[in-house]
C-alpha positions in Angstrom: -6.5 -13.3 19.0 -9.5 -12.3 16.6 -9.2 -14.3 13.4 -8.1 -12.1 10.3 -9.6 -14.7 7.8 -11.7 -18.1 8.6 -11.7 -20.8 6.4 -15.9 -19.9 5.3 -15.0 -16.4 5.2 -11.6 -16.8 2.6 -13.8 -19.3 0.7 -16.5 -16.9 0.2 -13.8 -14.0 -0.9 -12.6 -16.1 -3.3 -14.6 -18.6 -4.5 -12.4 -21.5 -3.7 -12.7 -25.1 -1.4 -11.4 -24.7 2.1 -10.6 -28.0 3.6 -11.0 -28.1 7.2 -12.6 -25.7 9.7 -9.4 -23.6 10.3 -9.0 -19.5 11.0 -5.9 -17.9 9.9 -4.5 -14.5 12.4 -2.1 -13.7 9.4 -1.2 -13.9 6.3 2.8 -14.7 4.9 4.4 -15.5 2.2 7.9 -16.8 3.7 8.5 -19.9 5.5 11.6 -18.0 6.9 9.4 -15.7 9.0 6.1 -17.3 8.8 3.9 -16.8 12.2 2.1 -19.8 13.6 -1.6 -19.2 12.8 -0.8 -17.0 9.3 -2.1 -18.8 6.1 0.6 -19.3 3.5 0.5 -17.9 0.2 1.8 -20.1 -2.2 2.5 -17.5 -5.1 5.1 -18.7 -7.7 7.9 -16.2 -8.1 11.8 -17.8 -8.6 10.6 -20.6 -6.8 6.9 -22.1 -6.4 5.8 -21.4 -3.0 4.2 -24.9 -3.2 7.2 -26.4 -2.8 7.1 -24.9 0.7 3.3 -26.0 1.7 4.3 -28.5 4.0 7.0 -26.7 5.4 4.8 -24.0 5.9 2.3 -26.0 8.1 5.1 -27.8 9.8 6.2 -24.4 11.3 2.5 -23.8 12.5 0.7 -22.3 9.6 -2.9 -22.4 9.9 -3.5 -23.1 6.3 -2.1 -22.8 2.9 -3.5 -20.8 0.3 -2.8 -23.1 -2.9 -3.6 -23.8 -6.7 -3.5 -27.8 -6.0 -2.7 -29.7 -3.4 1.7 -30.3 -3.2 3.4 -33.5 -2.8 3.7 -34.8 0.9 0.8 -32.8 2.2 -1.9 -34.7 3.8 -5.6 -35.2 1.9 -6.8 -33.1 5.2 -4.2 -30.6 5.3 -6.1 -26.8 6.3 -6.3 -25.6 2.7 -7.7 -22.9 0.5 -7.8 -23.9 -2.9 -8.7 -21.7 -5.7 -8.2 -21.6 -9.6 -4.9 -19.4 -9.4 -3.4 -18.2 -6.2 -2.4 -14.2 -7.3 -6.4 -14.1 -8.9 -7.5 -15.7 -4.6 -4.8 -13.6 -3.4 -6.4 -10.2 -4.9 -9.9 -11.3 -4.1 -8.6 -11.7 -0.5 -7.2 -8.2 -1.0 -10.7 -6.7 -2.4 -12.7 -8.7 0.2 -10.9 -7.0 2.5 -11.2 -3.5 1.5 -15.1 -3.9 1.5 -15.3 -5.1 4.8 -12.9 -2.6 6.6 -14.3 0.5 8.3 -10.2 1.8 7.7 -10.1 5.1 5.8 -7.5 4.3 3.2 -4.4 6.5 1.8 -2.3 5.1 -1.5 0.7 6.6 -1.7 3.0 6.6 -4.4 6.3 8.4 -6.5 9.1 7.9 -7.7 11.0 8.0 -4.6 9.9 8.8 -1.2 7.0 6.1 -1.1 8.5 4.1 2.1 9.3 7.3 4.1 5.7 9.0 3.7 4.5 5.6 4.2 6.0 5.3 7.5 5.4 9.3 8.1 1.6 8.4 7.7 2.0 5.9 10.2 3.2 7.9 12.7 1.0 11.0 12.1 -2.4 8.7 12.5 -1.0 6.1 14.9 -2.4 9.0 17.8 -5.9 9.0 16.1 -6.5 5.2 16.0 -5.6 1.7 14.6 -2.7 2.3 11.7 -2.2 -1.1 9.1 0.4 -0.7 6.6 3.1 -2.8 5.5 6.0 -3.6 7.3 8.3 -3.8 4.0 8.0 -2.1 0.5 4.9 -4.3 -0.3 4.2 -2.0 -3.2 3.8 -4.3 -6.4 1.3 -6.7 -8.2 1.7 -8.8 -4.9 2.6 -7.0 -1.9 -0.2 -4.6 -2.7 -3.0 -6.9 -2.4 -1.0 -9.1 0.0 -1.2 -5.9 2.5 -4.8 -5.2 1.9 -5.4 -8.9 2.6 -3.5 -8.0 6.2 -5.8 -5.5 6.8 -8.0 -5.7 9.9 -11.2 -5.2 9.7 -11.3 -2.8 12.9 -8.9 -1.0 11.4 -9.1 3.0 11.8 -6.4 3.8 8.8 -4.5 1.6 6.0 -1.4 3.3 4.1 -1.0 1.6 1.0 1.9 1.7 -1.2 1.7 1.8 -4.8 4.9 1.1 -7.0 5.6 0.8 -10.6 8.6 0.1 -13.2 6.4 -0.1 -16.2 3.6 1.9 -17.9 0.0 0.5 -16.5 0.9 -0.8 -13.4 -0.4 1.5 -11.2 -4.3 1.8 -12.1 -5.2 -2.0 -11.4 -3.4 -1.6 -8.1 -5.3 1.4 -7.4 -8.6 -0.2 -8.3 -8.3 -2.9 -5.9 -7.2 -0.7 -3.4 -10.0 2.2 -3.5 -8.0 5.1 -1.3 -9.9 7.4 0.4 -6.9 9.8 -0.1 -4.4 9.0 -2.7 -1.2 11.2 -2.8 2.0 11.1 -5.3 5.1 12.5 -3.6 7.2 13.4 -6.5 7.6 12.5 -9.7 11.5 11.9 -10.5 13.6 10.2 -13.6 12.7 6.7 -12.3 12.1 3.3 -14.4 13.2 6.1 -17.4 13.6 3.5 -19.8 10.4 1.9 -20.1 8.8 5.5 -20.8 9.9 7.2 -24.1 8.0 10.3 -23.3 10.3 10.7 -20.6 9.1 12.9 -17.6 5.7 13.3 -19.1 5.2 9.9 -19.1 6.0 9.1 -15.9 4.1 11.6 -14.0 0.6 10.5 -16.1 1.6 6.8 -14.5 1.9 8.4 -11.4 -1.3 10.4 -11.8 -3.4 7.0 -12.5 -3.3 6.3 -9.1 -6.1 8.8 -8.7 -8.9 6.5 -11.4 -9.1 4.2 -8.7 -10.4 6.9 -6.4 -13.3 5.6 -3.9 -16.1 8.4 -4.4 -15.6 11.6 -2.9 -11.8 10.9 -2.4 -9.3 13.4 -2.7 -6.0 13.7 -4.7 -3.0 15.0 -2.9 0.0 16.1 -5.0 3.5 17.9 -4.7 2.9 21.4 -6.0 6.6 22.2 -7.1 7.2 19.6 -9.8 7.4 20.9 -13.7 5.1 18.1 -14.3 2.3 19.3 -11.2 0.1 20.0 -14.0 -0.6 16.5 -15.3 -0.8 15.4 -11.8 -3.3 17.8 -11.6 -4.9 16.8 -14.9 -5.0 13.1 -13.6 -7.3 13.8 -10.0 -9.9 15.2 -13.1 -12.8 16.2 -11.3 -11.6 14.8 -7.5 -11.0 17.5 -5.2 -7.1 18.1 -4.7 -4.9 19.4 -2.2 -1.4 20.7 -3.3 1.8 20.6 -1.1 5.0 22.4 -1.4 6.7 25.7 -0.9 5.4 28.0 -3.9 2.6 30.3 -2.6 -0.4 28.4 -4.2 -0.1 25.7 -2.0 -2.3 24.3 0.0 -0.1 23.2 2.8 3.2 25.0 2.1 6.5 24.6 3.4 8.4 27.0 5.5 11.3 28.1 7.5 13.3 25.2 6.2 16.6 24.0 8.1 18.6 21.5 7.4 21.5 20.7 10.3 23.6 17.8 11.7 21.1 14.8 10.3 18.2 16.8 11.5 15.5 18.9 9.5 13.2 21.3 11.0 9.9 23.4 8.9 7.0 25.1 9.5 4.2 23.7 7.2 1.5 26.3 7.1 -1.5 24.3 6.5 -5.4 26.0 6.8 -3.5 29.6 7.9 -1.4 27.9 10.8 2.1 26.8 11.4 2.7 23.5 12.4 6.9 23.1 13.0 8.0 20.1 12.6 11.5 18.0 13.5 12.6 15.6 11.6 15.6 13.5 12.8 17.0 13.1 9.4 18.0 15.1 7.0 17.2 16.6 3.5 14.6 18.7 1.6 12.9 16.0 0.5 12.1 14.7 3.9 11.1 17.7 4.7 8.2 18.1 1.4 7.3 14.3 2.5 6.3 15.4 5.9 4.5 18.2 4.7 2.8 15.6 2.3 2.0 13.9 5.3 0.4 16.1 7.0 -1.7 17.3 4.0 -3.4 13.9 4.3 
């Protein structure tokens, strides 16, 4: 299996020490379902992942990504170490999207971020090499945790971009550069942390398009009350609307939902494309269409 990180390469990304000559095939941050050959991420959350170093390379890890070296793990134990392991972490992450050929799509909303996600997935899986998380990666750690996955022969990478407070999204966005970043809908989600309400919420939503790579475009639901600052927020990046009213871009059609299963025509570039979905609801339906505006 081709090495996802060596030990010189993850040094250079991040500035740290790498002791030993080791190459990691993965990356995890769970002893419960850590792969032999992934390098562990020590990140501190409820517990301090470097209580679970050792246990990490017991169960075949090929290194540890660490802040210091743990109690009970040898003095030549395959390690990474760096100042602070979220700052090596994201530094994996933006190594990563430099060296990848992958055109990269962010996605994000209030609600319908997983589904689109694994949409995308399915749509570009025909044209090429997909990554994208397996789980809702979508916050200050599982963002750059799955652009640190990413492979560098990649063809596509679906990111997924969350937030539950005001600012989140922009940094995330940064480190992720999409080629195409898209917001799905922009709902009463996280409601207390924004006292502007709706308004506020969709201009969080909209930062995902500052971190932009040049010449990217901004894909956005064209039905919302708050389309407009979406719209506002791509400022001078091309945009592409989805939806069903007229002015579209890719609009939605012919819509049936029956028995668990949806079926549309998205008229997209003066064609029809129908589509079945084998789940129901509208909003599947607008996240397809989405979908296939990227």
């Amino acid at each position: 299996m081709i090495p996802l990180w060596t030990a010189a390469e993850a040094a250079a990304a991040t500035g740290g020490t790498a002791t030993g000559d080791w190459a990691a095939t993965g990356l995890s941050i769970d002893t419960r379902s850590i792969a032999t050959g992934d390098m562990f991420i020590a990140l501190k959350d409820v517990r301090d992942g470097h209580d679970f170093v050792a246990q990490a390379l017991e169960k075949g890890a090929a290194a540890a990504l660490v802040s210091r070296r743990p109690d009970g793990v040898a003095d030549d134990a395959p390690l990474l170490i760096v100042d602070d392991v979220q700052t090596g972490l994201e530094a994996l992450a933006r190594a990563a999207r430099a060296r990848t050929r992958a055109m990269v799509v962010g996605v994000t909303g209030s609600v319908g971020k997983t589904s689109t996600k694994e949409m995308l997935r399915a749509a570009l899986s025909p044209l090429g090499q997909v990554h994208a998380a397996e789980k809702s990666f979508n916050n200050h750690w599982g963002v750059p945790l799955t652009l640190a996955r990413c492979p560098e022969d990649a063809d596509f990478a679906v990111i997924e971009i969350g937030m539950n407070h005001p600012g989140e999204i922009a940094p995330l966005s940064a480190l992720a550069r999409p080629d195409v970043a898209m917001v799905t809908i922009v709902a009463a989600a996280h409601l207390e942390a924004f006292p502007d309400g709706l308004v506020g919420i969709a201009r969080e939503k909209a930062s995902i398009f500052t971190g932009l790579a040049e010449g990217g475009i901004a894909v956005v639901n064209g039905d919302l009350d708050t389309t407009q600052i979406l719209v506002e927020g791509a400022g001078a990046s091309p945009i592409l609307r989805f939806g069903m009213d007229s002015a579209c871009d890719a609009r939605l059609a012919e819509l049936k939902v029956d028995a668990g299963r949806t079926f549309f025509s998205g008229w997209i570039e003066g064609q029809a494309v129908p589509v079945f979905l084998n789940t129901a609801g509208r909003h599947f339906a607008l996240n397809a269409l989405g979908a296939l505006t990227v």
